[in-house]
C-alpha positions in Angstrom: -26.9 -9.1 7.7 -25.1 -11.4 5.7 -21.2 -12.0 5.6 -18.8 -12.9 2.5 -16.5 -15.9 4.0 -13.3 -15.7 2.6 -12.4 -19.5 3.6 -15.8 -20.7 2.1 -15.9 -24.3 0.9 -14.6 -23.6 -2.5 -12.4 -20.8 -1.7 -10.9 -23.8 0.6 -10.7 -26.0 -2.8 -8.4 -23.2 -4.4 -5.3 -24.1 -4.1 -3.2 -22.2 -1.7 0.3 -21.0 -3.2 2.8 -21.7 -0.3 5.8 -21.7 -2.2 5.0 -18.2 -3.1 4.2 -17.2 0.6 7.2 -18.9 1.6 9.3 -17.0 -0.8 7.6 -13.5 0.1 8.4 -14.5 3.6 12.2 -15.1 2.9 12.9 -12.0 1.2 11.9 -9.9 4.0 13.4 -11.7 6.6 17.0 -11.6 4.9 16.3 -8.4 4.5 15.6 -6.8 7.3 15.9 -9.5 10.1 19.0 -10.5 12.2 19.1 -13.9 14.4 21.2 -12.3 16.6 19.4 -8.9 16.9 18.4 -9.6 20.6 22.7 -9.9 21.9 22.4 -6.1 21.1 23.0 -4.1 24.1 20.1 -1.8 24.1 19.2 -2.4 20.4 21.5 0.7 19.6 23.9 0.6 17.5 26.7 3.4 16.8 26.2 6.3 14.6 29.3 5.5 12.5 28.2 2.3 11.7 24.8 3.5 10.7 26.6 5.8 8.4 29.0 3.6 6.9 26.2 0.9 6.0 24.1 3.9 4.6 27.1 4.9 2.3 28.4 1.4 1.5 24.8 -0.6 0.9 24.2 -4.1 1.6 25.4 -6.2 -1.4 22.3 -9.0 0.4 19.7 -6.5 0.2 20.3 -5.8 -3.3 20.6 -9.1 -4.6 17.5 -10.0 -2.5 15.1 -7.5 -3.8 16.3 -8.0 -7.1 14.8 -11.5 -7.3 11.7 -10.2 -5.7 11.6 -7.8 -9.1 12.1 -10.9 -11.2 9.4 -12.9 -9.2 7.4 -9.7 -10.1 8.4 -9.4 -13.5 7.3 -13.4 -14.4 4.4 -12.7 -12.4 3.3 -10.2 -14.5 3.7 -12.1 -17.8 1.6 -15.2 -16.6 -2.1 -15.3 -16.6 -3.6 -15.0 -13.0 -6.4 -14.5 -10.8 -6.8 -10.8 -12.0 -5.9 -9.1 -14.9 -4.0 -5.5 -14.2 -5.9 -2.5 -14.9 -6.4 1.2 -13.9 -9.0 1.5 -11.2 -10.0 5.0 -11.1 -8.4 8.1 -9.3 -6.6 6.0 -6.5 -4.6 3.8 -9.5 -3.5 7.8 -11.1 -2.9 9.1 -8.0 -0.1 6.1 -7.0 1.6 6.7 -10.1 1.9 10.1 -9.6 3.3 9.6 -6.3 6.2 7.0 -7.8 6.9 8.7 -10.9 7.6 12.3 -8.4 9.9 10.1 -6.0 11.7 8.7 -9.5 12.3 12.0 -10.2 13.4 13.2 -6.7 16.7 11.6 -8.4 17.3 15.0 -10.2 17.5 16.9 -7.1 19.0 14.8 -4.8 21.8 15.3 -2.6 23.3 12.3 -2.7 22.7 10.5 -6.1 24.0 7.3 -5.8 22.0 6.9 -2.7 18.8 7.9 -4.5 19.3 5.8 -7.0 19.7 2.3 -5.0 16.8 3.4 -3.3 14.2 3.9 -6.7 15.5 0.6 -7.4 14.4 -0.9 -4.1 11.4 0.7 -4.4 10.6 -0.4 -8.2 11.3 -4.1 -7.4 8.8 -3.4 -4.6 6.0 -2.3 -7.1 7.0 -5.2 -9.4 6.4 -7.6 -6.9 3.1 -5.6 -5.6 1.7 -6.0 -9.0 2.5 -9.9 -9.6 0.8 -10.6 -6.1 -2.3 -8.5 -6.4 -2.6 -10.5 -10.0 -2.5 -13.4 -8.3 -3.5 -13.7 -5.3 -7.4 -13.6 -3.5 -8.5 -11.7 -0.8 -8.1 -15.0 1.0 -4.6 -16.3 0.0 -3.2 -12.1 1.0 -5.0 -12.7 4.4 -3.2 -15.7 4.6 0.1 -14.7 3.0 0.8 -12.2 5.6 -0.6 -14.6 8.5 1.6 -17.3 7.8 4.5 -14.6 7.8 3.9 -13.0 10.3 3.6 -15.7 12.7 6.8 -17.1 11.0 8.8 -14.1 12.2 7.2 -14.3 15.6 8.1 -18.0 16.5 11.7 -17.8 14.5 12.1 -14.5 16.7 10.9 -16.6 20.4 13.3 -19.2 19.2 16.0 -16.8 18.7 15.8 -15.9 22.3 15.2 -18.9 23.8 18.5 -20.2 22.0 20.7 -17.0 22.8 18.8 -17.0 26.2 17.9 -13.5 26.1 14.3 -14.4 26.4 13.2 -13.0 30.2 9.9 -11.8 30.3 9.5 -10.8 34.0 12.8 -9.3 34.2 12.8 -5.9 34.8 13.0 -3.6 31.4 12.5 -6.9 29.1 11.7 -6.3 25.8 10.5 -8.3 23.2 13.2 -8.1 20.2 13.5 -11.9 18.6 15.7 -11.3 14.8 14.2 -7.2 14.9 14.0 -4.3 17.1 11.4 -4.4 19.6 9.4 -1.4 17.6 8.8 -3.2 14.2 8.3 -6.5 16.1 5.2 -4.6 17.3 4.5 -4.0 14.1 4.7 -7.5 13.1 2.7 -9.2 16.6 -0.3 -6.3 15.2 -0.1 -7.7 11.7 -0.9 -10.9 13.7 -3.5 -9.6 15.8 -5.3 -8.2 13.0 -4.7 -10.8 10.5 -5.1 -13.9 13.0 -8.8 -12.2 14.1 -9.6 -11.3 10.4 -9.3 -15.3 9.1 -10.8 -16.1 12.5 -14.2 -14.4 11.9 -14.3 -15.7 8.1 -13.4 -19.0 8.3 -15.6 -21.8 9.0 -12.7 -24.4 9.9 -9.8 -23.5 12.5 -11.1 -20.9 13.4 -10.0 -21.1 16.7 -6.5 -21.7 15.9 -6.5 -18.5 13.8 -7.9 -16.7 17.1 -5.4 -18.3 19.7 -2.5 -16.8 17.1 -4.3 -13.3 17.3 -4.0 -13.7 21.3 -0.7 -14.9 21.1 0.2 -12.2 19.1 -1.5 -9.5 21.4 0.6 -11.1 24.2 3.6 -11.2 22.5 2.6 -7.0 21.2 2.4 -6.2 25.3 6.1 -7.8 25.5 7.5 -5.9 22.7 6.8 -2.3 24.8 6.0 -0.4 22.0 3.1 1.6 22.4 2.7 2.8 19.3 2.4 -0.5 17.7 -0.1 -1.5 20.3 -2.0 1.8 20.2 -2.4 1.4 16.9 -3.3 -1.5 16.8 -6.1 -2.2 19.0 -7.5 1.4 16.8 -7.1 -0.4 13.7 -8.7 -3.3 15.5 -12.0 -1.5 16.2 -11.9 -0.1 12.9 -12.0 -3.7 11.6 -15.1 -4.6 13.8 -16.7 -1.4 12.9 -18.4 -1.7 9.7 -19.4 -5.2 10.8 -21.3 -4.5 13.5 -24.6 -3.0 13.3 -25.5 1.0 14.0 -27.9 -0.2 17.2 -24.9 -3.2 17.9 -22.2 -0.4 17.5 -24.7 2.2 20.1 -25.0 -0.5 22.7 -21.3 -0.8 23.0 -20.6 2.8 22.9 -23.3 3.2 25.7 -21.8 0.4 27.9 -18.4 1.4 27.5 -19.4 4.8 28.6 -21.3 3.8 32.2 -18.1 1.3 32.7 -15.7 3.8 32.8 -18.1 6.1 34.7 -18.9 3.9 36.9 -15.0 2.5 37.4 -13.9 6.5 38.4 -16.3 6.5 40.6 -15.6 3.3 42.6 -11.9 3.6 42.2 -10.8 7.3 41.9 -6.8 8.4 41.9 -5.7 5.2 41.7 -6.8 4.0 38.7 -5.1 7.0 37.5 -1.7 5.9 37.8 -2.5 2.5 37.3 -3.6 3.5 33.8 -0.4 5.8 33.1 1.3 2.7 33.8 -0.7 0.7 31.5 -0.1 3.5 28.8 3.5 3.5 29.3 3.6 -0.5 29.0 5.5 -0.3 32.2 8.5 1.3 29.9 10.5 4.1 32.3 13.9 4.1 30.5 12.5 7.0 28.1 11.5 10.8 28.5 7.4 10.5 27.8 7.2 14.4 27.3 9.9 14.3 24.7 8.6 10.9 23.3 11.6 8.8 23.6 13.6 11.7 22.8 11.5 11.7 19.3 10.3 15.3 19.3 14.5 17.1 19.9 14.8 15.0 16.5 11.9 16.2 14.7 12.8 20.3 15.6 16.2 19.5 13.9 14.8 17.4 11.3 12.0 20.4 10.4 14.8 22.9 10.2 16.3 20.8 7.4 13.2 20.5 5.6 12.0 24.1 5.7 15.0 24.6 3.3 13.4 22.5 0.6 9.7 22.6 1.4 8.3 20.7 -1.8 10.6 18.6 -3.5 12.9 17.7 -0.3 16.1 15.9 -0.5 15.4 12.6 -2.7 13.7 9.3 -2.0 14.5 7.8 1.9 17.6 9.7 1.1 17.7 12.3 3.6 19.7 10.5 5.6 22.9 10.5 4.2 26.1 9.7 5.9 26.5 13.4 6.0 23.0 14.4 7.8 23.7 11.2 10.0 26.4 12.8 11.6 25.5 16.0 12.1 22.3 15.1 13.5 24.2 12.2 16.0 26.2 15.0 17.2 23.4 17.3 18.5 20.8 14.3 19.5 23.6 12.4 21.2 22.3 9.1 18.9 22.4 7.7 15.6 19.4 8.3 13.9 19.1 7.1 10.5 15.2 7.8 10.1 12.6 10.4 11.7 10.9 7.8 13.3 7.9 9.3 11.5 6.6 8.3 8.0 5.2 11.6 7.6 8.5 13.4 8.5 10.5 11.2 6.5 8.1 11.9 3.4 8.8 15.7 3.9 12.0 15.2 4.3 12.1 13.0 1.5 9.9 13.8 -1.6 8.6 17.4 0.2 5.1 18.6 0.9 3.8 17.1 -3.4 5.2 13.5 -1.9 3.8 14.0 1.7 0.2 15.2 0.4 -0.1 12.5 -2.1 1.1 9.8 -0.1 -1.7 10.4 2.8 -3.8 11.2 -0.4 -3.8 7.5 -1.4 -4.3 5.8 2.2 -7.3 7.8 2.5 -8.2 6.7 -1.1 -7.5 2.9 -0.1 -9.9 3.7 2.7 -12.5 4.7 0.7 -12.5 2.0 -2.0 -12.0 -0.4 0.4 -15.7 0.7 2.2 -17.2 1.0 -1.4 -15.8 -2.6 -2.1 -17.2 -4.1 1.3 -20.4 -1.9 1.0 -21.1 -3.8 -2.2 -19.5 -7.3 -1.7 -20.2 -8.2 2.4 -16.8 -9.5 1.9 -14.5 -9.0 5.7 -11.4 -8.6 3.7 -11.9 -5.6 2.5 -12.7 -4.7 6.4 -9.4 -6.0 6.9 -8.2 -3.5 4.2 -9.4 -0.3 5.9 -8.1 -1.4 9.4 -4.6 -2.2 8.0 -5.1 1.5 6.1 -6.0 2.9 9.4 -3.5 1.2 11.3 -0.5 2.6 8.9 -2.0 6.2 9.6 -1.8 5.8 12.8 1.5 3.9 13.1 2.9 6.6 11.1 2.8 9.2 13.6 5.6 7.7 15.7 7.6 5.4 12.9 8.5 5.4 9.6 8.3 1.6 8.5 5.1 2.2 6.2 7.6 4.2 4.1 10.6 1.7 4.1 12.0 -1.5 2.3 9.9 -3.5 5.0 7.2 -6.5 5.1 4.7 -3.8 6.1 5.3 -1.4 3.4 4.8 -4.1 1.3 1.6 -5.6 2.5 0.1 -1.7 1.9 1.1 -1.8 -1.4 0.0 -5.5 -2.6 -3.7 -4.2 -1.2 -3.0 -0.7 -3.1 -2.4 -2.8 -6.3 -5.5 -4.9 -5.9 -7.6 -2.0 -5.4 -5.5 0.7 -7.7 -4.6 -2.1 -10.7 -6.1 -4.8 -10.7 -10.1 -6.5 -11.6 -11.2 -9.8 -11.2 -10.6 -12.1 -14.5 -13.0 -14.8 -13.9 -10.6 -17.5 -14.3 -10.7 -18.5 -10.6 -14.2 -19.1 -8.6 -14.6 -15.8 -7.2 -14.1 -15.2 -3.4 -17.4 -13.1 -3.2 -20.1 -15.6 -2.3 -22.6 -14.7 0.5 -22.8 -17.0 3.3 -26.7 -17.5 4.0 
């Protein structure tokens, strides 16, 4: 079968924008990332000051995400790649889902909070829009490879400079300028993203693998086994509609008699050898309660059974208010539900919840249709990332928050939701015979 290469020979004549990647990259790291993150005993910090930042905003944050809404707003008035348009039901479907969190302000408990939020939110979309009009398939795979293995090597050489970097010491985990659960997130992005340029390019290609297998190596450090669940998921999802159906049986068939065969020779102990494995060698957390996740939920469901549809605003639940109350029966200051379907509820009600999973499951279907038709691995790429956010938000809440992540998802929700190909660029879709 033949592939579309994204780094063909005259996608590799296209000029790559850096200083756009570089910007991207810079937002999101004032943002949300702290050289000094990993001097944090246990990464926790007190409920108070979670409230009191909650209530008082980050003057930084604003201003930062501001100028990503004027990057998105020239973006949008100069001629690009694409041209904007409405694809279909998936394009409907997102504005439905913004224009119900906008109006999640007329209900909300805590308006002001509500408010900063839509605006985060907005500037978001308006920077969505400007990169899905100008960017490839090729320059987003590379966008989010050159950040994401920017925030890995800035994080090692925060450690290495504050000396917090041990990796054999005993309950070590990888943190760098985040906490070790979205650094996960980040060392996947890299996994994914490193394996994804790999595969389509025809030159460095095995730089572009060595980062995916730093990045795996740096994901086992991190200890978070959500991000590495989901991410060697979203990783066969990738390879999946690659492979061929007798390709794709071969493996399944192999797999099988290994792990038949490895009970057999090995018994109980590979039993707890594998619970360790699961566990990432992690014991300083109740497994049955998932890191003390599922107390938080119980509470978290009582609240939104009192506002089943419309909840309490956008990622305004957690007010300074609810933050206490629910640091003084979990013992900790949560300031999310560490799950982005909980948070939805909580935030924008069952109409937000439904049409929020509504439109990763759309994204997955275009994104097959699109690779179905074109051969082209990026949109492969597409459905794992899709996948992997499903997954990943089972246990965390980052897909739904001011974060790099969320903001990958919605530059490929814009390409495939707004946008269509203007022919003013060689096109990326060329089959490699």
């Amino acid at each position: 079968m033949n592939n579309v290469a994204i780094l063909d020979s005259r996608s590799r004549n296209a000029k790559v924008p850096w200083g756009t990647f570089v910007l991207l990259a810079a937002v999101f790291f004032i943002t949300n990332h702290d050289l000094f993150f990993s001097l944090i005993e246990g990464y926790m910090l007190p409920s108070e000051i979670v409230a009191a930042s909650v209530s008082e905003g980050n003057l930084v944050r604003r201003v930062t995400f501001s100028m990503l809404g004027l990057f998105g707003v020239v973006g949008l008035m100069r001629r690009g790649r694409n041209r904007l348009a409405f694809n279909g039901g998936l394009s409907w479907l997102i504005l439905f889902y913004f224009v119900w969190a906008s109006l999640s302000i007329v209900w909300a408990d805590d308006v002001a909070l509500t408010f900063r939020r839509l605006m985060v939110m907005w500037m978001l979309c308006l920077g969505a829009l400007a990169v899905g009009k100008h960017f490839s398939l090729r320059d987003i795979i590379l966008w989010v490879f050159f950040t994401a293995t920017a925030y890995l090597l800035i994080g090692v050489a925060c450690e290495i400079v504050l000396g917090t970097f041990r990796p054999f010491a005993h309950g070590y985990r990888f943190a760098g300028s985040l906490l070790p659960n979205p650094q996960g997130l980040n060392c996947s992005l890299l996994l994914l993203t490193g394996i994804a340029a790999g595969r389509a390019a025809k030159r460095g290609r095995w730089f572009f693998l060595l980062c995916a297998c730093v990045g795996l190596v740096f994901l086992v450090l991190t200890r978070s086994r959500t991000a590495f669940a989901s991410g060697i998921a979203a990783l066969l999802v990738y390879w999946a509609p690659m492979s061929s159906r007798s390709r794709k049986v071969a493996w399944l068939l192999g797999i099988s008699i290994g792990v038949c065969l490895l009970l057999l020779l090995v018994g109980d102990p590979l039993f707890t050898a594998l619970r360790q494995g699961i566990l990432l060698g992690r014991t300083d957390s109740d497994t049955l309660s998932l890191t003390g996740r599922i107390p938080l939920w119980k509470e978290c469901l009582d609240y939104a059974a009192r506002r089943p549809l419309q909840g309490y605003g956008y990622n305004s639940f957690f007010t300074p208010s609810h933050i206490a109350e629910i640091a003084a029966t979990q013992g900790w200051g949560a300031f999310q539900g560490h799950s982005a379907y909980l948070e939805l509820l909580l935030n924008t009600g069952m109409v937000g919840m439904t049409s929020f999973v509504l439109i990763l499951i759309l994204g997955i279907k275009e994104s097959i249709a699109r690779y179905r038709v074109s051969l082209n691995p990026g949109y492969a790429w597409f459905i794992a990332i899709f996948a992997f956010s499903m997954l990943h938000s089972v246990l965390e809440a980052m897909v739904v928050t001011a974060t790099m992540f969320s903001f990958v998802v919605m530059v490929l929700l814009a390409h495939l939701g707004f946008t269509v190909s203007s022919g003013l660029h060689t096109p990326d879709l060329e089959r490699r015979r």
